[in-house]
C-alpha positions in Angstrom: 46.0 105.5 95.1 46.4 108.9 93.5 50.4 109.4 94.0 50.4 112.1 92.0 48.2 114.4 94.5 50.4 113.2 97.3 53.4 114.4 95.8 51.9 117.9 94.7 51.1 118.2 98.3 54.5 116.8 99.6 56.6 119.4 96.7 54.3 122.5 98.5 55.2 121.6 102.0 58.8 121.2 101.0 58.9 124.5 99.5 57.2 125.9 102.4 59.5 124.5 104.6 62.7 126.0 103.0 61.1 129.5 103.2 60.8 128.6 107.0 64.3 127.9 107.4 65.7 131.2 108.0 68.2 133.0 110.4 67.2 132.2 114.5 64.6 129.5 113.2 65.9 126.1 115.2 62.5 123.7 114.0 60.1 124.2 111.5 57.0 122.2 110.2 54.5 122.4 106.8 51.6 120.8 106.9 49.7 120.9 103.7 45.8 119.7 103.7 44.7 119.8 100.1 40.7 118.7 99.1 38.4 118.1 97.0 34.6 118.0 98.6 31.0 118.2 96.9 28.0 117.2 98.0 24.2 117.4 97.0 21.8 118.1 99.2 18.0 117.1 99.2 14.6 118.5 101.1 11.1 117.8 100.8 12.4 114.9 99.0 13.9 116.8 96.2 17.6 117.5 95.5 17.7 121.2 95.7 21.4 122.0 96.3 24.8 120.6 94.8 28.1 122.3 96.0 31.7 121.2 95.2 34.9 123.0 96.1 38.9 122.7 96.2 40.8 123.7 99.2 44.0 124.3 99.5 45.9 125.3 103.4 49.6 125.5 104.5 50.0 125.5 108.1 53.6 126.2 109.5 54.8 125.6 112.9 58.3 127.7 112.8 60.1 127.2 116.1 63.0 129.8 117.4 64.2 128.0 120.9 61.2 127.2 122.6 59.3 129.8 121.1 56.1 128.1 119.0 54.4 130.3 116.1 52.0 128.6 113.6 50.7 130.8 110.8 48.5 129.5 108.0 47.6 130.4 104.6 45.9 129.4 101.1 48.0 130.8 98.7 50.7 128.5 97.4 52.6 130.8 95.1 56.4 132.0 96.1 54.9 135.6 97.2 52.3 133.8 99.3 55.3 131.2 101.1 57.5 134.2 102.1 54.7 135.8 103.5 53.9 132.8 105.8 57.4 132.1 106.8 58.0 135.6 108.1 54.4 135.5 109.8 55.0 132.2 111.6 58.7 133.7 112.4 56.9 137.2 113.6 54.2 135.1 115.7 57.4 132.4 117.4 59.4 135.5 118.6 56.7 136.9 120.7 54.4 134.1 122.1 55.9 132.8 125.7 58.5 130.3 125.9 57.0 126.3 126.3 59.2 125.4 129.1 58.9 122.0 128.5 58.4 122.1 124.7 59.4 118.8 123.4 60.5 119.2 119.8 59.1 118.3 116.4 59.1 114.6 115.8 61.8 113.0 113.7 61.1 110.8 110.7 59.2 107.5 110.7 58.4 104.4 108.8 55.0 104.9 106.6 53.4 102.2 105.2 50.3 103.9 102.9 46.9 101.6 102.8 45.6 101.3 99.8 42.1 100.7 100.8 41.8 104.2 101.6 41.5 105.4 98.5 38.8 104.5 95.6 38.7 106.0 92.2 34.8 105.9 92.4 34.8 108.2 94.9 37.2 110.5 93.8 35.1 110.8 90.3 31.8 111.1 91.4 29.8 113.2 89.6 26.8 115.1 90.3 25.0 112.4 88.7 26.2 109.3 90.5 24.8 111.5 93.7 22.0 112.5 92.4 21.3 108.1 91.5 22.1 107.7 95.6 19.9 110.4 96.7 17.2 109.3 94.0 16.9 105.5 95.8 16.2 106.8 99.1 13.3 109.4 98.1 12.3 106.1 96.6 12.1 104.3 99.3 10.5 107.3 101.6 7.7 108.0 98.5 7.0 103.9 98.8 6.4 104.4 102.6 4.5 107.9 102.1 7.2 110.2 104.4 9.8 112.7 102.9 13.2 112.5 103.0 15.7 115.0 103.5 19.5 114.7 103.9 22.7 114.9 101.9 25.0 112.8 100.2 29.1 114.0 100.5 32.1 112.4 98.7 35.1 113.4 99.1 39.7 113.1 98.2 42.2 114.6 100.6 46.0 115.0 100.4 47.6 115.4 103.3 51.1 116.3 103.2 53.7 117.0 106.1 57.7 117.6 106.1 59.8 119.2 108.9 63.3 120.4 109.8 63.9 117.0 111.3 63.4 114.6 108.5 60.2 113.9 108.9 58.2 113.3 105.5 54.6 112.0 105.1 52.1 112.6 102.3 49.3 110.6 101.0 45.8 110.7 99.5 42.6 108.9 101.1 38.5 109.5 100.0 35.6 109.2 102.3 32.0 109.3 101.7 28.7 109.8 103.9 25.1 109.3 103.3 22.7 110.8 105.6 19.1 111.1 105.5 16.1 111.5 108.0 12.5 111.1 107.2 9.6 112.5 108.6 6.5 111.2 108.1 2.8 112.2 109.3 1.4 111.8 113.3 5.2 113.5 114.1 7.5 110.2 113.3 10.7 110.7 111.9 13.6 108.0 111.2 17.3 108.4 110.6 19.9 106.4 108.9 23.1 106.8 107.7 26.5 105.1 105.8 29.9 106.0 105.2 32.7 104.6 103.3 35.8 105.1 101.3 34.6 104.2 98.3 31.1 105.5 97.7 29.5 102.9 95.6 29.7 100.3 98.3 26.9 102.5 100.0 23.4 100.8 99.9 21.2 104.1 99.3 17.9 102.1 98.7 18.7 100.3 102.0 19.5 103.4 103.9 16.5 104.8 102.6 13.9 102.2 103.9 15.5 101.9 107.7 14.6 106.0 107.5 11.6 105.9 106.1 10.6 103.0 108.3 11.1 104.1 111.4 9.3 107.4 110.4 6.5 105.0 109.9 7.0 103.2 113.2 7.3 106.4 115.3 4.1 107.9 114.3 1.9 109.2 117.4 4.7 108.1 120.0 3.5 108.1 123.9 5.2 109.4 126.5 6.6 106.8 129.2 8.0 107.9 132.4 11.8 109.1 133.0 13.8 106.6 134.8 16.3 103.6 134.7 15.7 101.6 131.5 17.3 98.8 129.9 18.6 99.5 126.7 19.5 98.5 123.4 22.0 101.4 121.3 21.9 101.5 118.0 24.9 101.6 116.0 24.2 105.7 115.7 24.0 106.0 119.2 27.5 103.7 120.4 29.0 106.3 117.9 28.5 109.2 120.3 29.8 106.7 123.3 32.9 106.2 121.3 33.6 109.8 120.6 32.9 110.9 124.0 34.9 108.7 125.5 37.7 109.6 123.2 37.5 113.0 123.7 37.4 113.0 127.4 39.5 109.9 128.2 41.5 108.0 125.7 43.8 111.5 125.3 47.6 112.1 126.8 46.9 115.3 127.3 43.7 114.7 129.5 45.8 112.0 131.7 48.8 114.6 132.1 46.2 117.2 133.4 44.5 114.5 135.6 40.8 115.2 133.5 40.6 111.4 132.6 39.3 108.6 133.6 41.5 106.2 132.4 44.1 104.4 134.8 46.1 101.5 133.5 44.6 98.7 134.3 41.4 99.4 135.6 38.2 97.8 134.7 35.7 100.9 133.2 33.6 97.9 130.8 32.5 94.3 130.6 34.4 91.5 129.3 32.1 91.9 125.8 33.5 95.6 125.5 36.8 95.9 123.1 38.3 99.2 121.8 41.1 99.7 119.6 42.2 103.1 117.8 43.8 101.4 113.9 44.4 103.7 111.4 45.4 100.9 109.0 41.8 98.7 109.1 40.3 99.1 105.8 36.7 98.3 107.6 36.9 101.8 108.9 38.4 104.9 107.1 42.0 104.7 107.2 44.5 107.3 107.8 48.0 105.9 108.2 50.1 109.1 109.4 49.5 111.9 111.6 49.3 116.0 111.2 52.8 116.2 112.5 54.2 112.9 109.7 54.3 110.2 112.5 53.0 107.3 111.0 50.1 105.9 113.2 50.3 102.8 115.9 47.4 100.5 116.3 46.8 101.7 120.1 44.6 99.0 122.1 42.4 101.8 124.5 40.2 99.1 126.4 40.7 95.3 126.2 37.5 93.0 127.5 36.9 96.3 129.4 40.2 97.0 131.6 42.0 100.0 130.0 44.8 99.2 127.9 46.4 102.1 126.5 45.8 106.1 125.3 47.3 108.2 122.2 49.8 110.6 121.9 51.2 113.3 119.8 54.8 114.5 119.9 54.4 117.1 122.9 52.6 114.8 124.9 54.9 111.7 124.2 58.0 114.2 125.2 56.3 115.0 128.8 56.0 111.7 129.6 59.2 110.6 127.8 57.5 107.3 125.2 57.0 107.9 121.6 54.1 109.7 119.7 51.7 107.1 118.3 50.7 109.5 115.9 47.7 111.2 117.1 48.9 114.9 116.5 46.5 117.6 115.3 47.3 120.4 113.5 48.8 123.1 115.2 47.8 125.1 116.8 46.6 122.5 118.7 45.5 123.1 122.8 42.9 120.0 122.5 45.9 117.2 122.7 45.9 114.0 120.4 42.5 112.4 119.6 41.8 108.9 118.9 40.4 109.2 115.1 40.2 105.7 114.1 37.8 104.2 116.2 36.9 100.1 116.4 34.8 98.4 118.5 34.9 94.2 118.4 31.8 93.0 117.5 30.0 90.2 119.7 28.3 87.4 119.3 24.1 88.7 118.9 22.2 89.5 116.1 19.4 92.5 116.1 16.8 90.3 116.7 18.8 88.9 120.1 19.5 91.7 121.1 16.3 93.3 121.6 14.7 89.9 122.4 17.1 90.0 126.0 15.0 93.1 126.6 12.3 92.5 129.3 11.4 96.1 129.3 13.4 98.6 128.1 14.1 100.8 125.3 15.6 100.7 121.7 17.2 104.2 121.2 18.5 104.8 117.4 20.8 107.8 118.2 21.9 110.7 120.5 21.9 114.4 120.0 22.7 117.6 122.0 25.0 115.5 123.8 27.4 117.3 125.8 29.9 116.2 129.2 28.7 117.0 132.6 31.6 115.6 134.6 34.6 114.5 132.3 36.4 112.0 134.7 33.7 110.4 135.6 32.5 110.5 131.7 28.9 111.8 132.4 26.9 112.9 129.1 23.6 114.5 128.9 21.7 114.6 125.9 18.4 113.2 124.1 17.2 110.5 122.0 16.2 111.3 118.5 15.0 109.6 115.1 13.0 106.5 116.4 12.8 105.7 120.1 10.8 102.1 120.6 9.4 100.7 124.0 10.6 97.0 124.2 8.4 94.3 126.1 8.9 90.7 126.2 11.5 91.0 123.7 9.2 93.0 121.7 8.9 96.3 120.0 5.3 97.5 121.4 5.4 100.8 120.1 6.8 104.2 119.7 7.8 106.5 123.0 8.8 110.3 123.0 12.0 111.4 123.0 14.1 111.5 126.6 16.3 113.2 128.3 19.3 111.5 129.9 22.1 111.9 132.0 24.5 108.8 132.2 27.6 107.9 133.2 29.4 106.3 129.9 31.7 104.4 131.4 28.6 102.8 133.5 27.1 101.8 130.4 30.4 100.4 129.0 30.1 98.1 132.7 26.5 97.3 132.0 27.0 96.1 129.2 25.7 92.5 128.3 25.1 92.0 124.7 27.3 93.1 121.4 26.0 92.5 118.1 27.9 90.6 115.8 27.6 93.1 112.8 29.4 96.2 112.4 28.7 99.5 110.5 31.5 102.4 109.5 30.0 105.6 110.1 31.5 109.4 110.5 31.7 110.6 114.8 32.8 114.2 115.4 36.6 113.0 115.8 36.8 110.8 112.8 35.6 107.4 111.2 33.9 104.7 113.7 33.4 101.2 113.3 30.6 99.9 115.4 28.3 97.6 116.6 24.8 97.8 118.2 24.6 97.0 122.4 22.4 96.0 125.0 23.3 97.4 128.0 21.5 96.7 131.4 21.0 100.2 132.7 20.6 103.5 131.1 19.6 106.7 133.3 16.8 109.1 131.8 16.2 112.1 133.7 12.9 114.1 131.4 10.9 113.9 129.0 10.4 116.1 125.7 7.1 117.1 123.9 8.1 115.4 120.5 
């Protein structure tokens, strides 16, 4: 692990945090988010773009009573700290008072994991991107479709030390391979990978399972709306995972009585198990917060009764346990989220699976997903990237895409088969580890032209 960006990032938050600590200021936090990012971009199966850049962003929380003010910046000179401690301190003397304003956490054991870091990633060149991106046009010139996509590696240093003792800093790199092929008669195919350290991605293989299921979708048939069984793909559990995250598995949703979750309650079958683990090395770890609490492995649903939900410091205050190290960084109205994702795998393979399907679909992923009614976690959206009517146990052929509206947590209850193979991919709250499902009912309401 790269120590030597941690403590860079650790030496700037401490220094903004003494320029923080000035007359009337009772708390005061600095958060430091240093990266490094590039990525090369392909259409038309040829590269045609390849970006990199280096960020560097202080946020500071500065608290005078129970007065909040966060101000952030990217300069990191002595001229550029002064300026952000007196704009945080301007900002906390005139926002409204947080009545029940809980205080900045105190210090906590870290443990770093050093599977989250891999020197391959953090060196990758152009080149070694442009050799990843090169297998999967590969692949989609051997099946006659073109591939577009882009391949992103990445190092971040987080950093965070408060006026309570509170010191966290560490270094982690993540990866992500994405591509979608289109091929002729319409059909299109997506695929994607991510991991810490980028050479453990299989480009040629995430080429083919594009470029094949552009092959397999051409001239798709409509089939009429309705309840279908289905089987998810891993791309498409993803987005059940984040939703559910974002609309249950929060404090700050339970406190405003937005969630569904209830201790104890059954939302899932006994197959369905979800943990949030910042420290398993099969997803992409993160082993502190954004407020320097180091991070609890928080069970959310065990063999589908509801176990437990995350918390940041404000949230853990209001209902008087500790943080489990969920915080954001401030300003932060959303609440904690659960960024470190698992599902436990089952028992099927692929081929099982689809085989339990009679008739019903196999859907690869979801887009243009967005809540309809957050308690009772329904989602609209659309399939997209390879939609396949099942018979028999059978893939007979390519459908159009469809238009759903579902209750999430009914799928989690319908659920009847988990595949025993697991993929780490990227949601919209963080890394996701997860399998494939068959699940006995899925609601589609429309149709689409494509």
């Amino acid at each position: 692990m790269n120590d030597d960006r941690a403590s860079d990032a650790l030496a700037l938050a401490e220094s903004a945090l003494a320029h923080a600590l000035r007359d009337g200021v009772t708390e005061a936090e600095a958060l430091v988010m240093a990266e490094d990012s590039a990525l090369t971009r392909f259409a038309n199966s040829e590269i045609h773009q390849n970006v990199a850049e280096s960020n560097v962003t202080i946020n500071l929380r500065v608290v005078v009573g129970k007065r909040v003010g966060v101000a952030s910046s990217g300069r990191t000179d002595e001229a550029g700290l002064r300026r952000l401690a007196e704009n945080a301190a301007a900002i906390a003397r005139v926002v409204e008072e947080l009545d029940d304003w809980g205080g900045l956490p105190g210090a906590s054991e870290i443990h770093a994991v050093s599977a989250a870091y891999s020197p391959t990633t953090a060196g990758a060149s152009p080149e070694f991107r442009a050799e990843a991106v090169r297998a999967v046009i590969g692949a989609a010139d051997d099946a006659g479709v073109t591939a577009y996509g882009s391949f992103a590696t990445g190092t971040e240093s987080n950093a965070v030390a408060n006026s309570n003792g509170a010191r966290a800093a560490g270094t982690r790199t993540t990866s992500q391979l994405i591509t979608v092929s289109m091929g002729p008669g319409g059909g299109s195919g997506y695929a994607e990978a991510a991991a810490v350290d980028a050479s453990t991605i299989d480009a040629a293989a995430i080429g083919r399972e594009a470029a094949g299921k552009a092959r397999a979708t051409a001239h798709a048939v409509s089939v009429e709306p309705g309840d279908y069984a289905v089987v998810l793909e891993e791309y498409a559990v993803v987005d059940l995972l984040d939703m559910l995250g974002y609309l249950g598995f929060s404090a700050l949703a339970v406190q405003e009585e937005r969630s569904f979750f209830e201790p104890g309650r059954r939302i899932g079958s006994n197959l369905v198990t979800l943990v949030d683990d910042g420290y398993d090395p099969a997803g992409l770890p993160m082993w502190f917060d954004y407020e320097g609490v180091a991070k609890q492995r928080v069970p959310l649903v065990e063999g589908g009764i509801c176990r437990g939900i995350v918390y940041d410091a404000q949230t853990a205050a209001r209902s008087g346990v500790s943080s489990t190290g969920h915080g954001l960084p401030a300003p932060n109205p959303w609440g904690p989220f659960p960024l470190n994702m698992l599902m436990e795998p089952g028992a099927s393979s692929r081929v099982e699976l689809i085989g339990g399907l009679d008739r019903g679909l196999l859907v690869t992923r979801f887009h243009y997903t967005n809540p309809v009614h957050p308690k009772l976690a329904i989602v609209t959206g659309m399939t997209r990237d390879g939609t396949f009517l099942v018979e028999g146990g059978k893939i007979v052929g390519p459908v159009k895409n469809l238009r759903y509206t579902q209750s999430y947590l009914e799928a989690l209850a319908g659920t009847v088969a988990v595949a025993r193979d697991r993929r780490t991919l990227r949601g919209f709250l963080g890394g996701v580890v997860v399998p494939a499902v068959r699940i006995e009912g899925w609601t589609f309401t429309g149709g689409t032209e494509h």
